[in-house]
DSSP file (Angstrom, degrees, kcal/mol; ACC not computed):
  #  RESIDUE AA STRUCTURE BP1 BP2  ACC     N-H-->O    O-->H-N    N-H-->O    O-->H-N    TCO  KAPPA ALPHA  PHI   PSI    X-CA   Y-CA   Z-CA
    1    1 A X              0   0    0      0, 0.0     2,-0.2     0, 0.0    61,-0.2   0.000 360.0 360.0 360.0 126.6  214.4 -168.4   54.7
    2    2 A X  E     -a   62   0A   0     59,-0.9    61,-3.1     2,-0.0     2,-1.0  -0.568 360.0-153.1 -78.8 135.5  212.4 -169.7   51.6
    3    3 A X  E     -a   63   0A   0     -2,-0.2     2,-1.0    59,-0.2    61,-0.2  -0.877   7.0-155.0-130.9 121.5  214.7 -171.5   49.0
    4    4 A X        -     0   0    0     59,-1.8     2,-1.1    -2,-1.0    -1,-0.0  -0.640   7.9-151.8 -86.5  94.8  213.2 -171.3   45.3
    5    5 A X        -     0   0    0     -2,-1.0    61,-0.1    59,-0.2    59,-0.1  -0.587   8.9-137.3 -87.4  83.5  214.3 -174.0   43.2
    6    6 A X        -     0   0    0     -2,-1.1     4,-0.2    59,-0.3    -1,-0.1   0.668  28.7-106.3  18.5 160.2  214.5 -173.3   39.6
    7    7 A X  S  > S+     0   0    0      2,-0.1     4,-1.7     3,-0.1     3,-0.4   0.722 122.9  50.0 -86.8 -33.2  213.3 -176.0   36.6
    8    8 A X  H  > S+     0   0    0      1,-0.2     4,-2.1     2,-0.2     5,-0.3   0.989 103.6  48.4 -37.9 -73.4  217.3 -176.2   36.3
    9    9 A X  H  4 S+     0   0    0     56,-0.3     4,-0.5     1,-0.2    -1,-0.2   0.645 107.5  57.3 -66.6 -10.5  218.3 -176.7   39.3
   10   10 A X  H  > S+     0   0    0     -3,-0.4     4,-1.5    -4,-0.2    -1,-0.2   0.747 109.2  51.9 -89.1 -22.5  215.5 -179.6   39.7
   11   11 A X  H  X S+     0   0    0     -4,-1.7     4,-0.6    -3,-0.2    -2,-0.2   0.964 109.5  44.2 -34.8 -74.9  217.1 -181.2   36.8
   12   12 A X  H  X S+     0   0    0     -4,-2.1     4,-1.1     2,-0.2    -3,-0.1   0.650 112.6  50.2 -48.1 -32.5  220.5 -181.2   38.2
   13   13 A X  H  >>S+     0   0    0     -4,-0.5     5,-5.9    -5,-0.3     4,-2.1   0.953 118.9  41.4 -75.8 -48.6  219.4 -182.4   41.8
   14   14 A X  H  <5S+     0   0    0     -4,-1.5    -1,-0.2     3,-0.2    -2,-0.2   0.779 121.9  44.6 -54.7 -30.0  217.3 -185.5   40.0
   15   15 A X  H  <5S+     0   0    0     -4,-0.6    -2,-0.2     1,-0.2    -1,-0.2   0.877 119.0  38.1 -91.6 -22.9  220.3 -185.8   37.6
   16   16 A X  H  <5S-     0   0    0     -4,-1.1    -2,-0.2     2,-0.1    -1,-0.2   0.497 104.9-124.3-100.4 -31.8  223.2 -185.6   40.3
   17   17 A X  T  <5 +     0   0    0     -4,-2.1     2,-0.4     1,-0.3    -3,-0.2   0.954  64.4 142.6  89.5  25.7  221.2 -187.6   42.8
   18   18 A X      < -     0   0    0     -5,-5.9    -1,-0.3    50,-0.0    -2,-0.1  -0.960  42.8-143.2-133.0 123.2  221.6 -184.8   45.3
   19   19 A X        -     0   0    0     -2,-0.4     4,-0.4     1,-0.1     3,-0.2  -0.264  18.0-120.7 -80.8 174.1  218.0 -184.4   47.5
   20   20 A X  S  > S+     0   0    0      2,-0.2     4,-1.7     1,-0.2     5,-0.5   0.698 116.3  63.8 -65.2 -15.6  216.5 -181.0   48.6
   21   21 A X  H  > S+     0   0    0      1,-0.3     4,-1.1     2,-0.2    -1,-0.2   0.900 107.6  43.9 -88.6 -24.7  216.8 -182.1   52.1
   22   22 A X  H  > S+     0   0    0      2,-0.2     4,-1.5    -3,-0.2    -1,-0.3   0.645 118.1  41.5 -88.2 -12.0  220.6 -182.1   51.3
   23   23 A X  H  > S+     0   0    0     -4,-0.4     4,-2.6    -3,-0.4     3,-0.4   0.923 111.2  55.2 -95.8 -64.0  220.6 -178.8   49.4
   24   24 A X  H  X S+     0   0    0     -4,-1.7     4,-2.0     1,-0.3     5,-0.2   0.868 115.0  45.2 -48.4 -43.2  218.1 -177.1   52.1
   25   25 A X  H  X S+     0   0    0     -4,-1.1     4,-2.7    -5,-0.5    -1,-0.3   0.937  99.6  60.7 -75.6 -40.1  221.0 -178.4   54.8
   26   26 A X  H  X S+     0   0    0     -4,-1.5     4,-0.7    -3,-0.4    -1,-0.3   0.869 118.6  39.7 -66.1 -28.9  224.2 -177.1   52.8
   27   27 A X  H  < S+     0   0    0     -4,-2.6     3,-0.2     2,-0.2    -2,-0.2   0.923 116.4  44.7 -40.0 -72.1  222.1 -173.5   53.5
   28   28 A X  H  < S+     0   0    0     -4,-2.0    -3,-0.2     1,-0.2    -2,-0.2   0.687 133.7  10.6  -5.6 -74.0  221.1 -173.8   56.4
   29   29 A X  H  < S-     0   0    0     -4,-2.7    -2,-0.2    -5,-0.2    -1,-0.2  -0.375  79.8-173.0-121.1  57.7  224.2 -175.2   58.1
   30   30 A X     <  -     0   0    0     -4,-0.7    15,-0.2    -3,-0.2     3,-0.1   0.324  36.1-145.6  45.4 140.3  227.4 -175.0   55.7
   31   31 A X  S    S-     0   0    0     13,-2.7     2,-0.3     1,-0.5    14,-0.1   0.302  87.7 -23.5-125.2   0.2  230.5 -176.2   56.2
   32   32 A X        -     0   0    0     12,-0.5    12,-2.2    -6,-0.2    -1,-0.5  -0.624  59.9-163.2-171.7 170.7  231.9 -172.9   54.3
   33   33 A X  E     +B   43   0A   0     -2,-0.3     2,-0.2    10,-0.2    10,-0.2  -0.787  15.3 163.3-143.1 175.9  230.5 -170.3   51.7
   34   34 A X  E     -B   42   0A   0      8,-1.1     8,-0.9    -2,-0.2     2,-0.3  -0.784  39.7 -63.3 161.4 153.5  232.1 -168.0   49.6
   35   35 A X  E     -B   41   0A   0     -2,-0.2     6,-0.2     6,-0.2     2,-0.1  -0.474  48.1-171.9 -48.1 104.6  231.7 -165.8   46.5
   36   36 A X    >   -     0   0    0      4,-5.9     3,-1.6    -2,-0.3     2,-0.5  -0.207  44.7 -43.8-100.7-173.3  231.1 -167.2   42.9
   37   37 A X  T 3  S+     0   0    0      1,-0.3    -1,-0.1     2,-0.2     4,-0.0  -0.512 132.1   5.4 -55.8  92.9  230.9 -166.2   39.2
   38   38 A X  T 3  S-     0   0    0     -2,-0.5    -1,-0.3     2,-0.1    -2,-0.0   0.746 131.2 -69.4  88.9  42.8  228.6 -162.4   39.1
   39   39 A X  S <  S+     0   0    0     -3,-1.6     2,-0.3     1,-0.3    -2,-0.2   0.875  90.0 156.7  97.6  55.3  228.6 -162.4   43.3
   40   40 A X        -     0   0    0     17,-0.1    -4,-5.9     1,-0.1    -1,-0.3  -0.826  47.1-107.0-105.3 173.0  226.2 -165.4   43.5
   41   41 A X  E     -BC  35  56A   0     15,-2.8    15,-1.5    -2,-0.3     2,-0.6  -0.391  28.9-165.3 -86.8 160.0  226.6 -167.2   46.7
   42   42 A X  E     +BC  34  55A   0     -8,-0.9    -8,-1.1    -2,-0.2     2,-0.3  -0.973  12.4 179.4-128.6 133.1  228.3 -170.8   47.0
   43   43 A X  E     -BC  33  54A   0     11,-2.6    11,-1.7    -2,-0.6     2,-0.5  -0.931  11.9-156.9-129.9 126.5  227.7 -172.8   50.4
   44   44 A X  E     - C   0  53A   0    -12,-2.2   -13,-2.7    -2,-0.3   -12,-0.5  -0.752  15.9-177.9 -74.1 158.8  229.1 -175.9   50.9
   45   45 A X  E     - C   0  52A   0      7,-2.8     7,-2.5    -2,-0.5     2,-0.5  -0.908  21.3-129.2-155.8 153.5  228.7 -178.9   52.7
   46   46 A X  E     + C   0  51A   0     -2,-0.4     2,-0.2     5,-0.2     5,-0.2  -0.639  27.6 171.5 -81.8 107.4  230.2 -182.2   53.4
   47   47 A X  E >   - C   0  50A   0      3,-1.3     3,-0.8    -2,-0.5    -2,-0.0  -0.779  44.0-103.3 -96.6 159.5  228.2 -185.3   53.3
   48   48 A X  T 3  S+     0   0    0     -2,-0.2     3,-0.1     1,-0.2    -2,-0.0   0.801 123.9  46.2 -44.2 -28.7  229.2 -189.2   53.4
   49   49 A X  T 3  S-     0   0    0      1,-0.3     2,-0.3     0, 0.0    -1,-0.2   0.822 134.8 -60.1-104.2  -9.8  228.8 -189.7   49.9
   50   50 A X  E <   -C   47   0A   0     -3,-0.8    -3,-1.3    -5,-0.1    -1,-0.3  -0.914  67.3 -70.3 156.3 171.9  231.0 -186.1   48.7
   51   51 A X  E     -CD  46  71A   0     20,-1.0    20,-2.4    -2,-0.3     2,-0.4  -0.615  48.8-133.2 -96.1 159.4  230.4 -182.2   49.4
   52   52 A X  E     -CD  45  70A   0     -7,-2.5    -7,-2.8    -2,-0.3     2,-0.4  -0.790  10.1-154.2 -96.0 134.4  227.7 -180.5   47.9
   53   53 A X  E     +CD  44  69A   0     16,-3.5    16,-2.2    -2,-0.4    -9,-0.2  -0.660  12.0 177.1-145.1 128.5  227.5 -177.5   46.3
   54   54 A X  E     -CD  43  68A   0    -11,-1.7   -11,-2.6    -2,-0.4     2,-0.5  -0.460  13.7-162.4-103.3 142.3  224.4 -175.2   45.9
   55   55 A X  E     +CD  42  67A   0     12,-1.6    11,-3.4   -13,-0.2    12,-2.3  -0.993  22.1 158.1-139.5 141.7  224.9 -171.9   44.2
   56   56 A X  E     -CD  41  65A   0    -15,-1.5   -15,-2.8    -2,-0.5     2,-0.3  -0.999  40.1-127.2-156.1 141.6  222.4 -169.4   44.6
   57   57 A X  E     - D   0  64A   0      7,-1.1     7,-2.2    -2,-0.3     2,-0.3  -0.751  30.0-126.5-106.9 153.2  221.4 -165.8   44.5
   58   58 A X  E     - D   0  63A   0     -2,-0.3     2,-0.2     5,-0.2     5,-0.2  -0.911  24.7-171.3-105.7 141.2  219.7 -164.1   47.7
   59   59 A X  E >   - D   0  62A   0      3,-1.0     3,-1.3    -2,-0.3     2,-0.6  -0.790  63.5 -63.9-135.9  65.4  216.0 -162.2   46.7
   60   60 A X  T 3  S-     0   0    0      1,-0.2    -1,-0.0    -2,-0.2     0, 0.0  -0.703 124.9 -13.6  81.1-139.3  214.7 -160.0   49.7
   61   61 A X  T 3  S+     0   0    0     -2,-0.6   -59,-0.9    -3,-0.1    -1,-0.2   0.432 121.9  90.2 -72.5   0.7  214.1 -163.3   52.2
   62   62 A X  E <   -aD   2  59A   0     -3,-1.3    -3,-1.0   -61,-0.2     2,-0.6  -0.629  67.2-143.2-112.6 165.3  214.4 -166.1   49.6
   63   63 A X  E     -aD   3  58A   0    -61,-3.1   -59,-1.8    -2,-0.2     2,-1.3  -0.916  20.2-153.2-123.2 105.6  217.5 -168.0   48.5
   64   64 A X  E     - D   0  57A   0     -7,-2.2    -7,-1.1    -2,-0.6   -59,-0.2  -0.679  22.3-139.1 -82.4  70.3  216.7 -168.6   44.3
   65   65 A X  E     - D   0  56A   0     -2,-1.3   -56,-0.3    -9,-0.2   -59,-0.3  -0.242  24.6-175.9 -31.0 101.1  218.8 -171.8   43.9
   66   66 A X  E     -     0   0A   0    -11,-3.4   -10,-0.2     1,-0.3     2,-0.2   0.740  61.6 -20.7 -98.6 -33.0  220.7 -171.6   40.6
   67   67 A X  E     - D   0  55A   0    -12,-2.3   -12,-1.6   -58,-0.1     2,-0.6  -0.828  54.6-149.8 175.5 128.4  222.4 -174.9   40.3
   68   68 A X  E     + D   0  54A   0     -2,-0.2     2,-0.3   -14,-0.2   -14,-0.2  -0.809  29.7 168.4-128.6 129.9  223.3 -177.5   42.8
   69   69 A X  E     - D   0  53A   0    -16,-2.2   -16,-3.5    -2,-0.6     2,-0.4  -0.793  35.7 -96.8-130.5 162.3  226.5 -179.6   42.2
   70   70 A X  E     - D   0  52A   0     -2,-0.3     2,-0.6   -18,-0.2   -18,-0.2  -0.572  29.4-161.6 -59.9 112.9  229.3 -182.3   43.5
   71   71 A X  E     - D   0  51A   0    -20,-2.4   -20,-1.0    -2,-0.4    -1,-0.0  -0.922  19.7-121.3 -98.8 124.9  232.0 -180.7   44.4
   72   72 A X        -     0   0    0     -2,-0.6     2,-0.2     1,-0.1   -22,-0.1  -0.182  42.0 -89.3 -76.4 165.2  235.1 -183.3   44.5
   73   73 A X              0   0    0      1,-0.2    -1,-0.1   -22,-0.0   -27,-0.0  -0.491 360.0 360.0 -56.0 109.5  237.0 -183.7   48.1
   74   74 A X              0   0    0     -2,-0.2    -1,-0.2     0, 0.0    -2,-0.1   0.614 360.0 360.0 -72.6 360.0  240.0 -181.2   48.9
């Protein structure tokens, strides 16, 4: 699956501190997903430093990354 990362979302990642390698992984492998704001997708996933969360729409085979953000700890 190809993941297309926005001029936004490279902002955010740079601004947040959050790598692709860590975005590409909450995708990839997820620790849960679930439905967001106009039926984009949300995956998280739990790292040491807090969970991630990448929100993204799916385009044929590619995952168009919209915004990828900290999500605090339940």
């Amino acid at each position: 699956m190809k993941l297309i990362l926005t001029d936004h979302t490279k902002e955010r990642m740079a601004l947040r501190k959050i790598t692709e390698k860590m975005t590409k992984e909450a995708i990839s492998e997820p620790d849960s997903k679930g439905m967001g704001y106009q039926n984009r997708l949300l995956f998280f996933k739990s790292f040491k430093v807090g969970v991630v969360k990448v929100v993204c729409i799916k385009e044929k085979d590619s995952y168009v990354i919209i915004s990828v953000i900290w999500e605090s700890k339940k």
